[in-house]
C-alpha positions in Angstrom: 87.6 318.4 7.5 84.5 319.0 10.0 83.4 315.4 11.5 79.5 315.4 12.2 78.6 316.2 15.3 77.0 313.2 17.0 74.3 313.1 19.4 74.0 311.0 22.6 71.1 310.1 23.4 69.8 308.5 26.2 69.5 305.3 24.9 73.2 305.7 23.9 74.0 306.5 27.4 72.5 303.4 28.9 74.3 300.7 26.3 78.2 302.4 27.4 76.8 302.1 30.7 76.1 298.4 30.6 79.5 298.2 28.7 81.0 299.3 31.2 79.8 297.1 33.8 80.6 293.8 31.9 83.8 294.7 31.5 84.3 296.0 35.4 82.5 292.4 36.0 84.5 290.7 34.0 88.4 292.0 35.4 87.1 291.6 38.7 86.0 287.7 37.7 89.7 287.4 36.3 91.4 288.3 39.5 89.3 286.5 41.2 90.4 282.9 39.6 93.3 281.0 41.2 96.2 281.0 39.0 97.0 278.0 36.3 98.4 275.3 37.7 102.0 273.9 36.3 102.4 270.2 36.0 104.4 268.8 39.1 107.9 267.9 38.1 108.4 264.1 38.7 112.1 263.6 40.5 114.2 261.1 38.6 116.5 259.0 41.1 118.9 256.5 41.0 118.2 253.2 42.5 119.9 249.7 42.3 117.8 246.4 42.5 118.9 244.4 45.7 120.2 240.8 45.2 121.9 238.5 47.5 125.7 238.1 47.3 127.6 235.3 48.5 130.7 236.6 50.8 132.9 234.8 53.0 132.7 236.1 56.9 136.0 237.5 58.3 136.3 237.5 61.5 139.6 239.8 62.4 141.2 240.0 65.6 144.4 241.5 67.0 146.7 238.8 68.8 149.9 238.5 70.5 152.7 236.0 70.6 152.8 233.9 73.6 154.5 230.7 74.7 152.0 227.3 74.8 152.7 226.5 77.9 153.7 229.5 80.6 154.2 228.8 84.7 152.9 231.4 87.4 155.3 230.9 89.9 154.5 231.0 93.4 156.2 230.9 96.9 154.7 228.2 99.1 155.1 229.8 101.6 155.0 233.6 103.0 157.8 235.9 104.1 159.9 238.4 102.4 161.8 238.5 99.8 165.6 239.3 100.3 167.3 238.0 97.2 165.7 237.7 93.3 168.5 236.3 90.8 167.0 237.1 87.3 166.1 239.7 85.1 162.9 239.7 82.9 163.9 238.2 79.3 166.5 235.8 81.1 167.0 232.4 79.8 166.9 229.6 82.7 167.2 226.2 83.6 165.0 223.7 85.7 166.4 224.1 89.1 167.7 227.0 88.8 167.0 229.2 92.1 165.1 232.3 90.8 164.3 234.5 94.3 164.8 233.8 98.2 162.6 234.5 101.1 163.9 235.1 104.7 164.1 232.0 106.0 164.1 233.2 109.8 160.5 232.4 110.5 160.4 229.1 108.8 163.9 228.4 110.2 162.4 228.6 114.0 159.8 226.5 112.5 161.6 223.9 111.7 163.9 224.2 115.1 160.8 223.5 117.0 159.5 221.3 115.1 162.9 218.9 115.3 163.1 219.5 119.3 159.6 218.2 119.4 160.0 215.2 117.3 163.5 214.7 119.5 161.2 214.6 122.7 158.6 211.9 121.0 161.5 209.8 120.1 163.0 209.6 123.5 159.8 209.2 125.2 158.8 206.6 122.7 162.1 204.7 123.4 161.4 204.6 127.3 158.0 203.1 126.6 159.0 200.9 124.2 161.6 199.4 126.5 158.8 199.2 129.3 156.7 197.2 127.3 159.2 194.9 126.8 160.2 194.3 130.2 156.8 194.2 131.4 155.7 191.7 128.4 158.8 189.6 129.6 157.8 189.6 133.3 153.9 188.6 132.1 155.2 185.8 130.2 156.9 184.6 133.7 153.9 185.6 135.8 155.4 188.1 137.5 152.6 190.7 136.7 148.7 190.6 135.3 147.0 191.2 132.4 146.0 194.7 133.6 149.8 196.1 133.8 151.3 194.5 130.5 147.9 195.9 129.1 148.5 199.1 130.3 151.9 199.2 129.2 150.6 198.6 125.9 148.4 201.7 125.7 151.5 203.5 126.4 153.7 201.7 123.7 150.6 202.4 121.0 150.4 206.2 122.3 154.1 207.4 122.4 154.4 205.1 118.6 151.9 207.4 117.6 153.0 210.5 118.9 156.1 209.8 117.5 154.9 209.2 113.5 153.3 212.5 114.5 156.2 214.6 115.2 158.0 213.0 112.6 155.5 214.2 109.9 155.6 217.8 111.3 159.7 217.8 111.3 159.1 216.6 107.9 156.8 219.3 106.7 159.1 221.8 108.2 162.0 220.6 106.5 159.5 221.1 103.0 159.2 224.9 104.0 163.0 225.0 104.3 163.2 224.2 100.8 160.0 226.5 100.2 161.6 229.7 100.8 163.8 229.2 97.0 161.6 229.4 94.7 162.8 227.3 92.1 162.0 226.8 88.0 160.0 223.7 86.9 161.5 223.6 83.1 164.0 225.5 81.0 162.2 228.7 79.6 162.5 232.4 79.5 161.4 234.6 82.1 158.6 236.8 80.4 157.2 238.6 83.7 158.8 239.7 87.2 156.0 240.9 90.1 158.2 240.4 93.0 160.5 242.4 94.3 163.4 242.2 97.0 161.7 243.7 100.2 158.2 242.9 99.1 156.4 240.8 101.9 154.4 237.9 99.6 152.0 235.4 100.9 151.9 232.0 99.9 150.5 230.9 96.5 151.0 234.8 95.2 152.6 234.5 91.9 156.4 236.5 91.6 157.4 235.5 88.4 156.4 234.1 84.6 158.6 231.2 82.9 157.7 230.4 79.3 158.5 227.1 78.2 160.8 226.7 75.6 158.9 225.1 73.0 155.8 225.7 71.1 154.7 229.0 70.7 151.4 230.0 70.1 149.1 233.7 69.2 146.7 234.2 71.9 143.2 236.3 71.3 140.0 237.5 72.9 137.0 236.8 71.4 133.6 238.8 72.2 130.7 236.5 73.3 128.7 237.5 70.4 131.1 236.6 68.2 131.9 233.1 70.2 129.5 230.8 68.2 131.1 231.5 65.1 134.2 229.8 66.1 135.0 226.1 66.4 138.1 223.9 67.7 140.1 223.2 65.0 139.0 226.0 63.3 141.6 227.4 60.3 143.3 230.5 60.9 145.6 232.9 59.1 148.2 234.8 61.5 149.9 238.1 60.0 153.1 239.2 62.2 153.6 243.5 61.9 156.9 243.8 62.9 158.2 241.2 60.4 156.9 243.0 57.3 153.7 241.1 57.6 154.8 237.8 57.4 152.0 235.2 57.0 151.4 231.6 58.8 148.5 229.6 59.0 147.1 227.7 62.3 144.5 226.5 63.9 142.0 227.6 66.8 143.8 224.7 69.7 141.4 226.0 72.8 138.4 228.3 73.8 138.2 229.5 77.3 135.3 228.1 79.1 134.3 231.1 81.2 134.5 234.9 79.9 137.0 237.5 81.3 135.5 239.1 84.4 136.2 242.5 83.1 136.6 242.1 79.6 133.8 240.1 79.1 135.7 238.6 76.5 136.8 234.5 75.9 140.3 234.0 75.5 141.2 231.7 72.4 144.1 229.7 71.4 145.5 229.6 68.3 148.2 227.3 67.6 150.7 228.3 64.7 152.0 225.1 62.4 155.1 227.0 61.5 156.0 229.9 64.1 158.4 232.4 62.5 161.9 232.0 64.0 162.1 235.8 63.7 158.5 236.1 66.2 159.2 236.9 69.8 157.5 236.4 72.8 155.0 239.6 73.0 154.8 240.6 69.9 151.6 241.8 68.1 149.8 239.6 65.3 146.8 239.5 63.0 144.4 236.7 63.8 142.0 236.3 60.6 139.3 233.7 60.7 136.8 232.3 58.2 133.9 231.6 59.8 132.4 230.7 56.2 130.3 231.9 53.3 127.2 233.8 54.2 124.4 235.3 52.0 124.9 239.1 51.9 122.1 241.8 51.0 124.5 244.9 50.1 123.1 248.1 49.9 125.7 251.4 48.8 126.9 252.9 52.2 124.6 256.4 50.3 121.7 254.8 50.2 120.9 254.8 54.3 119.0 257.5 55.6 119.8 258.0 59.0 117.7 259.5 61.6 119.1 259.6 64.9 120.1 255.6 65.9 117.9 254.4 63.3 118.6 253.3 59.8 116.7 253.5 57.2 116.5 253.5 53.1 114.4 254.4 50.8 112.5 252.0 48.6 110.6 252.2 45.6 107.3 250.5 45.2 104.3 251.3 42.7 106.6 254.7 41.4 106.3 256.0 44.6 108.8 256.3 47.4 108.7 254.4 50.9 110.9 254.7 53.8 111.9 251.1 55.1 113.8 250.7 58.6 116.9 248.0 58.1 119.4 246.6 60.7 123.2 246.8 59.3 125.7 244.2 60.2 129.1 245.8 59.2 130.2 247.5 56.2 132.0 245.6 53.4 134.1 247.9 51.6 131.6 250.7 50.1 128.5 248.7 50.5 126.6 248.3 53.8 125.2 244.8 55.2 122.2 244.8 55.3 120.9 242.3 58.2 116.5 242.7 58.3 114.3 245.2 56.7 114.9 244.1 52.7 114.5 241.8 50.1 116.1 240.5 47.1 114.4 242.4 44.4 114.0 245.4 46.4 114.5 248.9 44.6 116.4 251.1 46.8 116.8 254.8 46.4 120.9 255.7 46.5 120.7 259.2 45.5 119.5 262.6 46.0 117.7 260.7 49.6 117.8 263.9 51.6 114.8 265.4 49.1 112.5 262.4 49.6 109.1 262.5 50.8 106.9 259.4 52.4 104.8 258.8 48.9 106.5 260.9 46.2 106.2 259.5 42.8 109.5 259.5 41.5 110.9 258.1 38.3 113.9 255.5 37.7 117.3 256.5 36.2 118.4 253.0 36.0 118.9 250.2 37.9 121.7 248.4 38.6 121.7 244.6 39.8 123.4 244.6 43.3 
């Protein structure tokens, strides 16, 4: 089949032309047009509503077992020891002689110190006689005023001298004794710091006696922590190496002054039934309820930490804010929260990482807290 030839004609030519340009236009105008935009995809996190919760304040410290009343003992005076006649754990009496000094030095002491008061009581016997004869002879007239007088000064000096020398041979006769050092009370020895050959000055201590008696659990408490304890205060003591046994007590004394390196108060705690079975030294529990606070609890996931600050994130108005909080402790998997939130607040506890300042954000759930 033969198709007709078709002419083009000018006019023809002209109309493909400007066909062609509108479409060239046109795919140009296409490219040029930024690209559709999707919807942005809203993040759906899970929050839970803060609310107050009302939790009693433990206070926990670790203790040990010491006796109520314990003696530092001391020498009175210094030398060197040459004999000690105990052993750390031993039972002992009042009386009982526990270590010995030298008594060499205090022993020439007390020599001179006898030969003196020997002198002042012979000299004080010649005056004293004196007087007497002289008083006798003024009574006959035989001498003035002026001699008995004088013989008086004499009498009232050499008396003197004499109580004088007496108190010193006395005193000497103390440090005798001072070189045994000697137990107050029955008790246990619980520490030895002196050693035979050691060279001790007076007032150091050498040894610990424990009392036998009453018992108590002694702890340190820090000073932030001291206003939240009390005299009086109720305690319960847990002993580790008798399979945890349990006793209650009761906070008997608070150190006045903080431990100079430490920085720590010591605190009494009196037991009102101490375990046979508990020994001096050993280790206890010390729990103290320093009463029911108000709580805000957040989970321990829902802080954001950023270097030493912590923070969470909170949602207000659908969108997502970053609050800074102070923590006060952890209870179990929840964090106290201290400043920074409210009850009511809707905190952010998952997926916190991908967060940003503003992002609108929609709620799984909520979960009252």
């Amino acid at each position: 089949m033969n198709l007709p030839e078709i002419k083009m004609t000018k006019k023809h030519y002209m109309v493909l032309g400007a066909a062609a340009v509108l479409f060239v236009g046109w795919r140009i105008f296409s490219a040029l047009q930024p690209p559709a935009l999707e919807p942005p995809v809203v993040p759906v996190v899970r929050t839970v509503t803060i609310g107050e919760t009302a939790a009693n304040d433990m206070a926990v410290y670790p203790g040990e077992v010491r006796g109520k009343f314990e003696s530092n003992l001391a020498f009175q005076v210094a030398g060197k020891i040459v004999a000690r006649h105990i052993n750390l754990g031993d039972a002992v009496r009042a009386g009982q002689v526990l270590m010995e000094l030298d008594p060499k030095d205090v022993q020439q002491g007390y020599t001179a110190a006898k030969a003196t008061y020997q002198a002042a009581l012979s000299n004080y016997e010649v005056v004293r006689d004196n007087y007497k004869r002289y008083t006798a002879l003024y009574e006959k007239g035989a001498v003035s005023t002026m001699i008995r007088d004088e013989h008086k000064t004499r009498y009232d000096a050499a008396a003197s001298q004499l109580e004088s020398a007496r108190a010193q041979l006395a005193t000497s006769e103390n440090q005798m004794g001072y070189t045994r050092l000697v137990s107050d009370h029955d008790g246990t020895v619980a520490s030895i710091s002196g050693e035979i050959g050691q060279v001790v000055g007076a007032g150091t201590p050498v040894a610990t006696v424990v009392q036998d008696g009453s018992r108590e659990v002694q702890i340190y408490v820090p000073e932030n922590r001291l206003g939240q304890i009390r005299l009086n205060q109720p305690a319960t003591i847990t002993f580790w190496a008798l399979n945890d046994l349990k006793a209650s007590g009761h906070i008997s004394e608070i150190a006045s002054m903080a431990d100079a390196v430490t920085r720590t108060y010591k605190v009494k705690v009196s037991v009102d039934s101490m375990p046979e079975q508990a020994r001096l030294g050993m280790t206890a529990k010390v729990v103290l309820n320093t009463g029911t606070v108000k709580s805000i609890l957040v989970p321990t996931g829902a802080i954001y930490q950023t270097g030493d600050r912590s923070q969470v994130w909170v949602i207000r108005d659908k969108k997502a804010t970053l609050v800074p909080v102070k923590t006060a402790g952890f209870e179990g998997s929840n964090v106290r929260i201290k400043e920074g939130l409210n009850q009511g607040d809707v905190v952010v506890t998952g997926g916190i990482t991908k967060l940003a300042e503003g992002q609108e954000v929609r709620l799984e759930g909520s979960v009252e807290k």
